[in-house]
PDB file of the backbone (N, CA, C, O) and the ligand in Angstrom, with CONECT records:
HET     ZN  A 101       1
ATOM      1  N   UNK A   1      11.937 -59.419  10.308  1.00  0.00           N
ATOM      2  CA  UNK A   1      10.828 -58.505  10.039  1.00  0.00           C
ATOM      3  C   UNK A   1      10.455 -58.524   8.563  1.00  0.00           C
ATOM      4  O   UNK A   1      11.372 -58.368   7.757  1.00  0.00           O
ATOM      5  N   UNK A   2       9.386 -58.673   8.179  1.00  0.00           N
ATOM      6  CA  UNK A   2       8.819 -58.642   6.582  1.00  0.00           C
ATOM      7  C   UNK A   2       8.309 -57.347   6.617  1.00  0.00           C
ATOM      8  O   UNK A   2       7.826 -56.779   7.596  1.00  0.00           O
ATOM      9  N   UNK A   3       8.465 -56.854   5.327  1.00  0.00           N
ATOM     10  CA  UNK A   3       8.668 -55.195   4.646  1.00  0.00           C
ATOM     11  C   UNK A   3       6.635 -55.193   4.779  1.00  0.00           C
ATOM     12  O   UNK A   3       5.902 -56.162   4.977  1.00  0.00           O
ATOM     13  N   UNK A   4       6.366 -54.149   4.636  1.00  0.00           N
ATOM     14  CA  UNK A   4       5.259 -53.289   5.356  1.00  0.00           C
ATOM     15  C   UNK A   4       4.241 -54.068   3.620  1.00  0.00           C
ATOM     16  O   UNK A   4       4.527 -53.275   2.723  1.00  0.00           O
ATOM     17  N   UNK A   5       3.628 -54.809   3.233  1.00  0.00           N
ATOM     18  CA  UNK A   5       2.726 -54.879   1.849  1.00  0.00           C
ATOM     19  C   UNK A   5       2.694 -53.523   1.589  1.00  0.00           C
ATOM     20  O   UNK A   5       2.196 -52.754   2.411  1.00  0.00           O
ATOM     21  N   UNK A   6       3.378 -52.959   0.073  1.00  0.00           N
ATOM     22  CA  UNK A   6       3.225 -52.219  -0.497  1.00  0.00           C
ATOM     23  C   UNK A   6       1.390 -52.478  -1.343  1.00  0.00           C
ATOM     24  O   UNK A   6       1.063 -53.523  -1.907  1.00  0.00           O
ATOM     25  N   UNK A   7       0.517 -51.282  -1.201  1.00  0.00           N
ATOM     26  CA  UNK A   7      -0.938 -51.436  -2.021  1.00  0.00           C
ATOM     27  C   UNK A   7      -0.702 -51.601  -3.602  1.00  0.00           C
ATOM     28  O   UNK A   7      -0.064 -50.860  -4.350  1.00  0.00           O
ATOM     29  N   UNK A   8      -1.218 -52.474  -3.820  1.00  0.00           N
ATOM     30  CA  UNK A   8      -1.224 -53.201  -5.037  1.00  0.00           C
ATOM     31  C   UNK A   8      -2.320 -51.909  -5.867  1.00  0.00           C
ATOM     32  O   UNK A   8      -3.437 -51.545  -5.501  1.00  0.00           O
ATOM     33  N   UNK A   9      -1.452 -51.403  -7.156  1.00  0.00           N
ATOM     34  CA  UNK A   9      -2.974 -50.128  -7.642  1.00  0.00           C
ATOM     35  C   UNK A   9      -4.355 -50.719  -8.148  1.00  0.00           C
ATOM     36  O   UNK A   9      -4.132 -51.702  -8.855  1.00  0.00           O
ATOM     37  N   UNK A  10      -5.062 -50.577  -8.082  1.00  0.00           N
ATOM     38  CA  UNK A  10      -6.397 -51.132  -8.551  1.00  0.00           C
ATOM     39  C   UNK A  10      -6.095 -51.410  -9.953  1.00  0.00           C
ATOM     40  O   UNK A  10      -5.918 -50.473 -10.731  1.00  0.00           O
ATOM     41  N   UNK A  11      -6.012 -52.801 -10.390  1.00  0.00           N
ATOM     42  CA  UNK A  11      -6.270 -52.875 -12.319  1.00  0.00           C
ATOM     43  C   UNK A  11      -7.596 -52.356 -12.629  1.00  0.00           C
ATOM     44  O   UNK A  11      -8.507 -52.492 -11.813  1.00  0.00           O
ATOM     45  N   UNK A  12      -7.803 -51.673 -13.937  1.00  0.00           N
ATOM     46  CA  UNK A  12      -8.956 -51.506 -14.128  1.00  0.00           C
ATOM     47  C   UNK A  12      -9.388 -53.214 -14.869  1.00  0.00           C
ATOM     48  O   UNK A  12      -8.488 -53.933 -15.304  1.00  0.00           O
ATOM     49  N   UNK A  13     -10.606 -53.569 -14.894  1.00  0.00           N
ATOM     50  CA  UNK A  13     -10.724 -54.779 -15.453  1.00  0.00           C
ATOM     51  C   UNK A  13      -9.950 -54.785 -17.124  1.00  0.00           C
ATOM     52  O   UNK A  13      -9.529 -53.836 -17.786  1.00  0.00           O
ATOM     53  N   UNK A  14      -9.981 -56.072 -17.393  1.00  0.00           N
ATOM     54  CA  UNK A  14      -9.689 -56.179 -18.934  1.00  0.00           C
ATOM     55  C   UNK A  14     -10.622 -55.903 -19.814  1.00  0.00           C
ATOM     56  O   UNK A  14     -11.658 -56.568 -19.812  1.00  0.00           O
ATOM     57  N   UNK A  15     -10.414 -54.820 -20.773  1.00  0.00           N
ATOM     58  CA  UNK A  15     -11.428 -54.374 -21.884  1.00  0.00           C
ATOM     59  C   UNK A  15     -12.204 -55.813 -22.180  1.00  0.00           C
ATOM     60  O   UNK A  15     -11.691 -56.910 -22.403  1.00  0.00           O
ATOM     61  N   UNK A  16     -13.589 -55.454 -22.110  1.00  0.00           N
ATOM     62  CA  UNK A  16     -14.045 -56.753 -22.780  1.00  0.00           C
ATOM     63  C   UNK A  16     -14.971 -55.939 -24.223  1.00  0.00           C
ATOM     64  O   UNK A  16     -15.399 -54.880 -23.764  1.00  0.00           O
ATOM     65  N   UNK A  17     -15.216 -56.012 -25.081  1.00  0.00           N
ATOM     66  CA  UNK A  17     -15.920 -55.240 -25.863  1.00  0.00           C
ATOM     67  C   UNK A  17     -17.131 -55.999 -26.281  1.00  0.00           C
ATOM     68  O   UNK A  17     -17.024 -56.988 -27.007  1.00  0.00           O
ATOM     69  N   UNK A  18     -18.530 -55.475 -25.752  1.00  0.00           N
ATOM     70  CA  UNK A  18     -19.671 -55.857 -26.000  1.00  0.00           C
ATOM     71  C   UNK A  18     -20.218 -54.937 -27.046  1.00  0.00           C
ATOM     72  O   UNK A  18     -19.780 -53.802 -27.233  1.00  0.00           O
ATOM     73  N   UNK A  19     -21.140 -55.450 -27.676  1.00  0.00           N
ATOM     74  CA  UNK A  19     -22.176 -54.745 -28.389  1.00  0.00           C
ATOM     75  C   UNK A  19     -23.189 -54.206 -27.801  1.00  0.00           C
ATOM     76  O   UNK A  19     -23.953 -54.977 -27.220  1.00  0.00           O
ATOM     77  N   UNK A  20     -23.419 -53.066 -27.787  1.00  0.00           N
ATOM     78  CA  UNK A  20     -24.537 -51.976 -27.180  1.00  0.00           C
ATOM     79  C   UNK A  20     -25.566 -51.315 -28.236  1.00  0.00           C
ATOM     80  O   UNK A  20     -25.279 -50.720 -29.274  1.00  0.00           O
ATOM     81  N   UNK A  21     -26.644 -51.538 -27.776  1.00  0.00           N
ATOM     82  CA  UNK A  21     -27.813 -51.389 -28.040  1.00  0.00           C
ATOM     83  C   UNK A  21     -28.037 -49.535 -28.656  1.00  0.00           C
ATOM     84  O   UNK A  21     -28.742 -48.987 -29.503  1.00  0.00           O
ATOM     85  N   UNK A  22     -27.224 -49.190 -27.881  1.00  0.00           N
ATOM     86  CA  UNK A  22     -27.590 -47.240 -28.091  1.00  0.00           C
ATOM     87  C   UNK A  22     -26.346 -46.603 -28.016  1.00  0.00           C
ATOM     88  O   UNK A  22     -26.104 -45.658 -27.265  1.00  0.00           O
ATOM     89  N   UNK A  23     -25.406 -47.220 -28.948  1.00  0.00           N
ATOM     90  CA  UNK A  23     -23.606 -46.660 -28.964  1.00  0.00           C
ATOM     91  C   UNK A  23     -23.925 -46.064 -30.148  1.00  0.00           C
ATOM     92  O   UNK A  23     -24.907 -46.134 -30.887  1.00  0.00           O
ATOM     93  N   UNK A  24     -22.681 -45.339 -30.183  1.00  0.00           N
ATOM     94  CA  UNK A  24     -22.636 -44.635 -31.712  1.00  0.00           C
ATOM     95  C   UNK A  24     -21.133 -44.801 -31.912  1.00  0.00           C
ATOM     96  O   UNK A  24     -20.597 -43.910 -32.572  1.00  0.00           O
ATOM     97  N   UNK A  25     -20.372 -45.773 -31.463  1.00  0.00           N
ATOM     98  CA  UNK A  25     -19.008 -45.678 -31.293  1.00  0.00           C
ATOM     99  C   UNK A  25     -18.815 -46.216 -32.921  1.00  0.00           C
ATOM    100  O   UNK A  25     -19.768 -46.774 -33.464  1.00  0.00           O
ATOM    101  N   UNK A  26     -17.798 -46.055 -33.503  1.00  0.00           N
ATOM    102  CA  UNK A  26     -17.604 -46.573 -34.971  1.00  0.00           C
ATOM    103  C   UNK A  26     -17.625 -48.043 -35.296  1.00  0.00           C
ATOM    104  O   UNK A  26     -17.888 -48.539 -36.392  1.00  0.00           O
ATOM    105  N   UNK A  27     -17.259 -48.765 -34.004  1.00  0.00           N
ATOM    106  CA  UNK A  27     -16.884 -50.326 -34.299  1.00  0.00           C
ATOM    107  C   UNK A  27     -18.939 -50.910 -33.832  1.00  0.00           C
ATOM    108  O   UNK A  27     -19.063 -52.128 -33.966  1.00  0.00           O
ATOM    109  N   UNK A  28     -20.381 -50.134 -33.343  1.00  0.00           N
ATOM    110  CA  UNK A  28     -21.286 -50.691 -32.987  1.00  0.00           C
ATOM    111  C   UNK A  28     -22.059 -50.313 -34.412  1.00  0.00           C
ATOM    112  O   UNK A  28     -22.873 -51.073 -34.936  1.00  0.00           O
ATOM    113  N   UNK A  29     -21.627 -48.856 -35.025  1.00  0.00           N
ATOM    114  CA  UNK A  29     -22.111 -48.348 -36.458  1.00  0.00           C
ATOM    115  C   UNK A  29     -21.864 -49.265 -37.611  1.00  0.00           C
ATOM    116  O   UNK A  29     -22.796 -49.513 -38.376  1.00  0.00           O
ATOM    117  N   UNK A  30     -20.483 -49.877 -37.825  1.00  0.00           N
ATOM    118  CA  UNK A  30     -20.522 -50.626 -38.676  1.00  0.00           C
ATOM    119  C   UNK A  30     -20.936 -52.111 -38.665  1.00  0.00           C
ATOM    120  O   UNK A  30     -20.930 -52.889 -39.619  1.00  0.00           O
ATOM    121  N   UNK A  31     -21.478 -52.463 -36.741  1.00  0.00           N
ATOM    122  CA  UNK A  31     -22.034 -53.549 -37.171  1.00  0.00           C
ATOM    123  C   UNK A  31     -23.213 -53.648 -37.269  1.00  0.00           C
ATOM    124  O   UNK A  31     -23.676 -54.769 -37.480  1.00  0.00           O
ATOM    125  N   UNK A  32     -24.238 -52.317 -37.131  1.00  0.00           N
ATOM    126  CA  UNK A  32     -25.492 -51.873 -37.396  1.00  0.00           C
ATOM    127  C   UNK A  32     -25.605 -52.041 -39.219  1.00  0.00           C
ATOM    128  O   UNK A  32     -26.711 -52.008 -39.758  1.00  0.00           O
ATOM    129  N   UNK A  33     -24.478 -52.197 -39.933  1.00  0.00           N
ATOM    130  CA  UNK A  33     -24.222 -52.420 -41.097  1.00  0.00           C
ATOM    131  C   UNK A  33     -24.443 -53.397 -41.817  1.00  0.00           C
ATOM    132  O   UNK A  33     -24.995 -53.128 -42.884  1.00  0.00           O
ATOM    133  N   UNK A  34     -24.133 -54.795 -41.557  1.00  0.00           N
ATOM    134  CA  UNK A  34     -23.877 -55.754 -42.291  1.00  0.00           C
ATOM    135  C   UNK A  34     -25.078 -55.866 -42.769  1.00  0.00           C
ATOM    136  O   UNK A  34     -25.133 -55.980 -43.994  1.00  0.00           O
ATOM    137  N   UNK A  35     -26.553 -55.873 -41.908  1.00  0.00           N
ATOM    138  CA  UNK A  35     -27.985 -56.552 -42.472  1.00  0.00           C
ATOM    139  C   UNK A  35     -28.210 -55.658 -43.704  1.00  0.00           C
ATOM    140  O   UNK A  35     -28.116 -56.319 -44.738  1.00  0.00           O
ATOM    141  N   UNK A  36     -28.427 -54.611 -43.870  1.00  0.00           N
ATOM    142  CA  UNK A  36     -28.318 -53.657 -44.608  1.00  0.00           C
ATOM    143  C   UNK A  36     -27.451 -53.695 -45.792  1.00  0.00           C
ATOM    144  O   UNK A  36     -28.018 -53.413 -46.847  1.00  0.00           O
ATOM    145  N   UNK A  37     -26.353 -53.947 -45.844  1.00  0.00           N
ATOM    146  CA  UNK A  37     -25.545 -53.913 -46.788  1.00  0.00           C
ATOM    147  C   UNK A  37     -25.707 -55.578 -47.501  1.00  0.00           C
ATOM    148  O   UNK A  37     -25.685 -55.720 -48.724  1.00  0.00           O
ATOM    149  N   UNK A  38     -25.827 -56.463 -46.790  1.00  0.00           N
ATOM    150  CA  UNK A  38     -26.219 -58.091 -47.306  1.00  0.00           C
ATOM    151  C   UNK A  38     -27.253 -57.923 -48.227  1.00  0.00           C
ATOM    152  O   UNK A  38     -27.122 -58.164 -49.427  1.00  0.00           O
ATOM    153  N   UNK A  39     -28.573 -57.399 -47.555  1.00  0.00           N
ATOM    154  CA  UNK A  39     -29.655 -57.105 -48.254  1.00  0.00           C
ATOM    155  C   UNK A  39     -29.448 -56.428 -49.454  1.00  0.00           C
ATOM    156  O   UNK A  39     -30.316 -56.640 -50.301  1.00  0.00           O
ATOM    157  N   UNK A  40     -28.678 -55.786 -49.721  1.00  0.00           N
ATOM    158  CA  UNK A  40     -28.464 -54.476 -50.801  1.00  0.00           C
ATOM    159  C   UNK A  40     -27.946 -55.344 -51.725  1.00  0.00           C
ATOM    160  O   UNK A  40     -28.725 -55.466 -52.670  1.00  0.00           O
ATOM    161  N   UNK A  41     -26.688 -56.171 -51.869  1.00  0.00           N
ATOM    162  CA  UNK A  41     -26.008 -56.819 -51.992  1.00  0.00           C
ATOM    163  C   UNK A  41     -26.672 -57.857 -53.029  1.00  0.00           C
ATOM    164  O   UNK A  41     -26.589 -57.844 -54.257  1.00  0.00           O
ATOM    165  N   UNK A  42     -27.432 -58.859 -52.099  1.00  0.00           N
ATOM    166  CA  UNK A  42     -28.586 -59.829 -52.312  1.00  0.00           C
ATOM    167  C   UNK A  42     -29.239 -59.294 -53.651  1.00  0.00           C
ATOM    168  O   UNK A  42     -29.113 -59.663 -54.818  1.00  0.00           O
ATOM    169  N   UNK A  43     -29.990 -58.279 -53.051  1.00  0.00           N
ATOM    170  CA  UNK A  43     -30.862 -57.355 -53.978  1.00  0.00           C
ATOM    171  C   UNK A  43     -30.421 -57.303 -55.501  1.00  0.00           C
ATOM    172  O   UNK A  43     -31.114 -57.605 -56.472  1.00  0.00           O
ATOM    173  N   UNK A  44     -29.100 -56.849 -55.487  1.00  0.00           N
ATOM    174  CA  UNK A  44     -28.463 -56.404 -56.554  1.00  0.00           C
ATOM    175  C   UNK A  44     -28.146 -57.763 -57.120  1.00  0.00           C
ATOM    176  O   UNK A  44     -28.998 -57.943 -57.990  1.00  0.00           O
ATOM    177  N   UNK A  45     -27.450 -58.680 -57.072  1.00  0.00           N
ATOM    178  CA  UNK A  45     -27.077 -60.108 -57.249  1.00  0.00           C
ATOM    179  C   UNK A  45     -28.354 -60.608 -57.639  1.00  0.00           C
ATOM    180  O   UNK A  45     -28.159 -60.705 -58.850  1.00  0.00           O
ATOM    181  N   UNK A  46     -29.487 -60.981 -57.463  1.00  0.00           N
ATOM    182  CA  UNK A  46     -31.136 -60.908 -57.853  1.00  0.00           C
ATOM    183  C   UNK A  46     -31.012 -60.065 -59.178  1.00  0.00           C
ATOM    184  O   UNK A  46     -30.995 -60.810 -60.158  1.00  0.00           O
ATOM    185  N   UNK A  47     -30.928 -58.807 -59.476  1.00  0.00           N
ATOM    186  CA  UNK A  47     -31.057 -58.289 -60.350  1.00  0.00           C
ATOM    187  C   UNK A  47     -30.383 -58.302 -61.427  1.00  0.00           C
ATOM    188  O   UNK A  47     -30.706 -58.138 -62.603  1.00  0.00           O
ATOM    189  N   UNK A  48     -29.318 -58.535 -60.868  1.00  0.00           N
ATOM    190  CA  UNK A  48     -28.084 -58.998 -62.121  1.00  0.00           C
ATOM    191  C   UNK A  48     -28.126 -60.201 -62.719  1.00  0.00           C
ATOM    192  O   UNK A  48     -27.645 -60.369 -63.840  1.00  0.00           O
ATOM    193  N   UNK A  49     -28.873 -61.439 -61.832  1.00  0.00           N
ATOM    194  CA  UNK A  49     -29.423 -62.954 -62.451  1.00  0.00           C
ATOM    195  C   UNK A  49     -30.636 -62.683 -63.429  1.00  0.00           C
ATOM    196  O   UNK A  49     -30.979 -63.405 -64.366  1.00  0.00           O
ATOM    197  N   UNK A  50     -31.215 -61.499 -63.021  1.00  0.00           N
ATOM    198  CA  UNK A  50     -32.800 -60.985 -64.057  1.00  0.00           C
ATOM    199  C   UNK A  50     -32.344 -60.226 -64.931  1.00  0.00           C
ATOM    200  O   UNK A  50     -33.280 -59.845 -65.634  1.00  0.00           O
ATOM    201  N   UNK A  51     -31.563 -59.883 -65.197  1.00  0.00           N
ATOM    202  CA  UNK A  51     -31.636 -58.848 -66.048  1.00  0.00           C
ATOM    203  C   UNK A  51     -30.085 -59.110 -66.959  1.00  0.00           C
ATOM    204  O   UNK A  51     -30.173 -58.511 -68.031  1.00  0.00           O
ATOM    205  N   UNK A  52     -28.964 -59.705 -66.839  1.00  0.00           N
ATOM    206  CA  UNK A  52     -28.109 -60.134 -67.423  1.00  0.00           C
ATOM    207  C   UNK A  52     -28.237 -62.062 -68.145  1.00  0.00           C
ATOM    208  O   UNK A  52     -27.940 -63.089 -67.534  1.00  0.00           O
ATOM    209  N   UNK A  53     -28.591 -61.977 -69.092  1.00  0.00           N
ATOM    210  CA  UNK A  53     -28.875 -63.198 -69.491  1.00  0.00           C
ATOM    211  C   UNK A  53     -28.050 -64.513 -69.249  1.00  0.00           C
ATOM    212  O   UNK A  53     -28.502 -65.617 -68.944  1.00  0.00           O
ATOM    213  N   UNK A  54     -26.164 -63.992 -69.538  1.00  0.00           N
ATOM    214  CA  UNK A  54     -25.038 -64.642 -68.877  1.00  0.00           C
ATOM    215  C   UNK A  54     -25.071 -65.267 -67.751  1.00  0.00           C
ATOM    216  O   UNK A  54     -24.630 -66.368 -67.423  1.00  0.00           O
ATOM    217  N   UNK A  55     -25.502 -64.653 -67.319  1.00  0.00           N
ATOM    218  CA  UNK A  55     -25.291 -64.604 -65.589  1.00  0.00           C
ATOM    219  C   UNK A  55     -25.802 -65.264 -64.937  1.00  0.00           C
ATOM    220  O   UNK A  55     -26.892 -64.742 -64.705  1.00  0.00           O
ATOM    221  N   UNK A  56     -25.701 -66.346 -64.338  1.00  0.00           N
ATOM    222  CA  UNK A  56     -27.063 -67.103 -63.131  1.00  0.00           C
ATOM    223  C   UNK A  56     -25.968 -67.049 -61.390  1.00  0.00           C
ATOM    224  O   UNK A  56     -24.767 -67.112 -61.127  1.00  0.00           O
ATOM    225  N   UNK A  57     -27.420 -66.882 -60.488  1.00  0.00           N
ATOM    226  CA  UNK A  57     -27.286 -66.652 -59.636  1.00  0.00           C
ATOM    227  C   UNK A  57     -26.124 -67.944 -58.534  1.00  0.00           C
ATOM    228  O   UNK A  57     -25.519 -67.886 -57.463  1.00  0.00           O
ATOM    229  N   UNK A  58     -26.310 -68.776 -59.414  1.00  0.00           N
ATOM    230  CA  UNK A  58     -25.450 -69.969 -59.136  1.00  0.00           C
ATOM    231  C   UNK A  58     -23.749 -69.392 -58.642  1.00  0.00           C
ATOM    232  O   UNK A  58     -23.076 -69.828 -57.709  1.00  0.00           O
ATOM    233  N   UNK A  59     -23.302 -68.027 -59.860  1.00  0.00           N
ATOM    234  CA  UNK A  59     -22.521 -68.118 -60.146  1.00  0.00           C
ATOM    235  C   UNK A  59     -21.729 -67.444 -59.044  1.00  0.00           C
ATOM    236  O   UNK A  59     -20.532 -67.615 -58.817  1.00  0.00           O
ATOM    237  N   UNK A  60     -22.722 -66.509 -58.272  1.00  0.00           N
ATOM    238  CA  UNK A  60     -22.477 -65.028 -57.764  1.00  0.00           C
ATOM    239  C   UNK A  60     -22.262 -65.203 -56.168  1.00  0.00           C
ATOM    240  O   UNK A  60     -21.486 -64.549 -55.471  1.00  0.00           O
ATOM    241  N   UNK A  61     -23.080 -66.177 -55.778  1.00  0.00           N
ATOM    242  CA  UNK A  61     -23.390 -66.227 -54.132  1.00  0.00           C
ATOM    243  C   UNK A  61     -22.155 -66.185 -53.389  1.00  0.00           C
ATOM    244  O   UNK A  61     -22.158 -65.819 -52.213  1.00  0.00           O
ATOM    245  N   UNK A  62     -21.030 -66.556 -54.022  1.00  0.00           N
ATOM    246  CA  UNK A  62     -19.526 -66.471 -53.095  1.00  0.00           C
ATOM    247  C   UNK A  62     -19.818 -64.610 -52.894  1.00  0.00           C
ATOM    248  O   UNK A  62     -19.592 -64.163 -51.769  1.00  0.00           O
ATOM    249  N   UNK A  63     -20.272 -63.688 -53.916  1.00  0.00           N
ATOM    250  CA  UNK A  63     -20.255 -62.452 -53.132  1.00  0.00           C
ATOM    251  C   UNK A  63     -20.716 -61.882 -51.754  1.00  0.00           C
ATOM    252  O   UNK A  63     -20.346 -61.096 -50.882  1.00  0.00           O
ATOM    253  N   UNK A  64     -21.852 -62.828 -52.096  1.00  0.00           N
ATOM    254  CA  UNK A  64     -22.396 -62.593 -50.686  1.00  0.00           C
ATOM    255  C   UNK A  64     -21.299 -62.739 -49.530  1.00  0.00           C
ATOM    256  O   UNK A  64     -20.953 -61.781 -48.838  1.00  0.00           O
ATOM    257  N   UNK A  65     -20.820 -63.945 -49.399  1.00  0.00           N
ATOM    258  CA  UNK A  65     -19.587 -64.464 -48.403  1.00  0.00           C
ATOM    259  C   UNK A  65     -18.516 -63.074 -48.391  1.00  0.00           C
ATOM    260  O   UNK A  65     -18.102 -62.744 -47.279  1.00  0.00           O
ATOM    261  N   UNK A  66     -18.236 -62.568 -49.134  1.00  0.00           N
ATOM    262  CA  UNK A  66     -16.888 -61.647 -49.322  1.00  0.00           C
ATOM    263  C   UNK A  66     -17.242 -60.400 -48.681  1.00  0.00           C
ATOM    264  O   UNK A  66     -16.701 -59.691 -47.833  1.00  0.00           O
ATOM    265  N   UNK A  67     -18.688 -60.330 -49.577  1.00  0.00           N
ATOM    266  CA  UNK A  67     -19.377 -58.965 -48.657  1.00  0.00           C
ATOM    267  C   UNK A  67     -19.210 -59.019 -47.020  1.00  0.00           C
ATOM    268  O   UNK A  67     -18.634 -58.109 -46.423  1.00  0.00           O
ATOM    269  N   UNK A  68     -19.805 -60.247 -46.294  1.00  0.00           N
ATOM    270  CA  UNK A  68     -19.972 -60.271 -45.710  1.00  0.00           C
ATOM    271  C   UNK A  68     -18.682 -59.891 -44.323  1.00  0.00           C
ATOM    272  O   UNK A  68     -18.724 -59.285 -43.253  1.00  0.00           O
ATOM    273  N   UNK A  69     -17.615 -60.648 -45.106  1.00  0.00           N
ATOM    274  CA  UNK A  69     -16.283 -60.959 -45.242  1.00  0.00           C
ATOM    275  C   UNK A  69     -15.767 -59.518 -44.794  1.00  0.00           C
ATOM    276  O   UNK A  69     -15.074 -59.561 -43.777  1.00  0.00           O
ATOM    277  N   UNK A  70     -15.891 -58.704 -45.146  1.00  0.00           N
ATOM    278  CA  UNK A  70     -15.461 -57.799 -45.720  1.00  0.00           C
ATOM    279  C   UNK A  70     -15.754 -56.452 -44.415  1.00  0.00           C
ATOM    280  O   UNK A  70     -15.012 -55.758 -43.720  1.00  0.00           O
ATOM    281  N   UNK A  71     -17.366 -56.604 -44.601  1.00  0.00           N
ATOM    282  CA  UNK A  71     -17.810 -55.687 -43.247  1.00  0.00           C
ATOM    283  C   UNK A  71     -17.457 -56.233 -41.821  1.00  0.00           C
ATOM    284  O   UNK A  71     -17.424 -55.357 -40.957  1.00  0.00           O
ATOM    285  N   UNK A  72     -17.201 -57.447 -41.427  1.00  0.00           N
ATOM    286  CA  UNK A  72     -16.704 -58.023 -40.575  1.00  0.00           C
ATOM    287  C   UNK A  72     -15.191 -57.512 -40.167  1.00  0.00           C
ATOM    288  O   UNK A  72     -14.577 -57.290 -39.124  1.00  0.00           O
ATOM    289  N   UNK A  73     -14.939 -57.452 -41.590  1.00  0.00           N
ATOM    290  CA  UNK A  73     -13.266 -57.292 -41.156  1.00  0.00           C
ATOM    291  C   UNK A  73     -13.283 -55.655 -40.800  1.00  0.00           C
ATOM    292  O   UNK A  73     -12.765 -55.215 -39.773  1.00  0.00           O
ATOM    293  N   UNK A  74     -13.793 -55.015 -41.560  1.00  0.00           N
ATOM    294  CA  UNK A  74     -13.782 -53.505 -40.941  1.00  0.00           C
ATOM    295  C   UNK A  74     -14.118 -53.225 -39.724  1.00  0.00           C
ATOM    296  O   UNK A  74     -13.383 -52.498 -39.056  1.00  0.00           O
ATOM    297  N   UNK A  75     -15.658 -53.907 -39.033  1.00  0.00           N
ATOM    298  CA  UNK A  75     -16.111 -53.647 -37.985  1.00  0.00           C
ATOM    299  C   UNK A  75     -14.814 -54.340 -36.624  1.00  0.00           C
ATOM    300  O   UNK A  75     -14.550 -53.957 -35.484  1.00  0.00           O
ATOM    301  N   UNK A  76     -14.242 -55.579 -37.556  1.00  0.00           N
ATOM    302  CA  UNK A  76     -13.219 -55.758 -36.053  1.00  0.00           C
ATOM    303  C   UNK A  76     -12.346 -54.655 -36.177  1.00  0.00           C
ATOM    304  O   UNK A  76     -11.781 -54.353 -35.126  1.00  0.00           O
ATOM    305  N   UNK A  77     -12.038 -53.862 -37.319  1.00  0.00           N
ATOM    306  CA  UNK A  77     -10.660 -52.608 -36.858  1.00  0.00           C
ATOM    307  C   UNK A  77     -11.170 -51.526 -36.673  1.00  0.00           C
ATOM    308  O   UNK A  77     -10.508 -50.490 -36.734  1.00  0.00           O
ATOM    309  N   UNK A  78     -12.511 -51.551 -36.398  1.00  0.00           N
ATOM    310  CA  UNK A  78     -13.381 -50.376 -36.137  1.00  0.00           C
ATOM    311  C   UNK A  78     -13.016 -49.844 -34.380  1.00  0.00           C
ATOM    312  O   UNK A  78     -12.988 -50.464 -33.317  1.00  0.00           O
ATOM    313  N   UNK A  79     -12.754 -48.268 -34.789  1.00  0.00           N
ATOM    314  CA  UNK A  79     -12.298 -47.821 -32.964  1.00  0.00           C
ATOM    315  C   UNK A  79     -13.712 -48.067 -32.202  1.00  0.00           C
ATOM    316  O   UNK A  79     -14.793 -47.763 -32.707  1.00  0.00           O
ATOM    317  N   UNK A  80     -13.587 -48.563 -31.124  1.00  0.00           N
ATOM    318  CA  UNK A  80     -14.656 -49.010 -30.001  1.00  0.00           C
ATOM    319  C   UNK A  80     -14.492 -47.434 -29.285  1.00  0.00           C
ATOM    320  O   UNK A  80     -15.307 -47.243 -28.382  1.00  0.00           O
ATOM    321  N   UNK A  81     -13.685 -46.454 -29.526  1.00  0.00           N
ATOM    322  CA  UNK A  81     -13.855 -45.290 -28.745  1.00  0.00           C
ATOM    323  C   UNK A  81     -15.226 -44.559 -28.630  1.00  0.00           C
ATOM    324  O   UNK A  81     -16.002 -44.211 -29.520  1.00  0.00           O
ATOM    325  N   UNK A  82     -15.315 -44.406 -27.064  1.00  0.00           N
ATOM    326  CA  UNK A  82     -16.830 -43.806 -27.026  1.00  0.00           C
ATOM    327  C   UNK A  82     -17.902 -44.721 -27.320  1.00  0.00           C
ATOM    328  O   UNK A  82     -18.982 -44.512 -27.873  1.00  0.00           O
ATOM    329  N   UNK A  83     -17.208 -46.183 -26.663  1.00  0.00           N
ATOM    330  CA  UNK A  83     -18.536 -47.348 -26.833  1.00  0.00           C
ATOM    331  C   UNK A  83     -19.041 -47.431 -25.403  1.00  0.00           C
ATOM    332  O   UNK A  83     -18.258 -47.633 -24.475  1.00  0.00           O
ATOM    333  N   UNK A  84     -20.564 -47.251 -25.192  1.00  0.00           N
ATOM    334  CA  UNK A  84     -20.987 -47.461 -24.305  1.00  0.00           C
ATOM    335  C   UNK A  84     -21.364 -48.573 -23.949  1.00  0.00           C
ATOM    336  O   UNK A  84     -21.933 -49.001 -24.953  1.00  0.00           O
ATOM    337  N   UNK A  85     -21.460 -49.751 -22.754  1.00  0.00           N
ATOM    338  CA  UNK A  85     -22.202 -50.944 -22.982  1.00  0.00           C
ATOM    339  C   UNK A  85     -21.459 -51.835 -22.502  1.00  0.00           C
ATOM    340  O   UNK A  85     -21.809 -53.014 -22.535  1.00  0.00           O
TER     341      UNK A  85
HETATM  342 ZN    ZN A 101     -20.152 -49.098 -29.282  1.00  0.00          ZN2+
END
């Protein structure tokens, strides 16, 4: 005689984490971030090639990368709690 199949519990699927259009969860806020903060960034790096004589823009553009670098790395340890999507 083979034992009666015990019901297997429903897995819930595996978290997959998408980006949503109308979240406010912390990890969709900070990637509503990066264009914004690049631009700012940019902006400022522009101004610092105009207005600091030393300085050429040649010198600076790895900031951009770090910036970029940087909000990336926050938005991946950003809590997805309360992400809709
Ligand atoms: Zn979200």
């Amino acid at each position: 005689m083979s034992e009666p199949a015990t019901p297997t519990p429903e897995l819930p699927p595996a978290y997959k984490y998408r980006g949503g259009g109308a979240c406010s969860c912390a990890r969709c806020r900070c990637r509503g971030l990066l264009w914004p903060v690049l631009l700012i960034t940019l902006g400022g790096l522009f101004m610092v090639d105009q207005f600091v004589p030393r300085v050429d823009f040649s010198d600076l553009w790895p900031v951009i990368l770090i910036v970029v670098g940087v909000v990336k790395l926050i938005e991946s340890t950003a809590s997805t709690e309360g992400h809709r999507g």
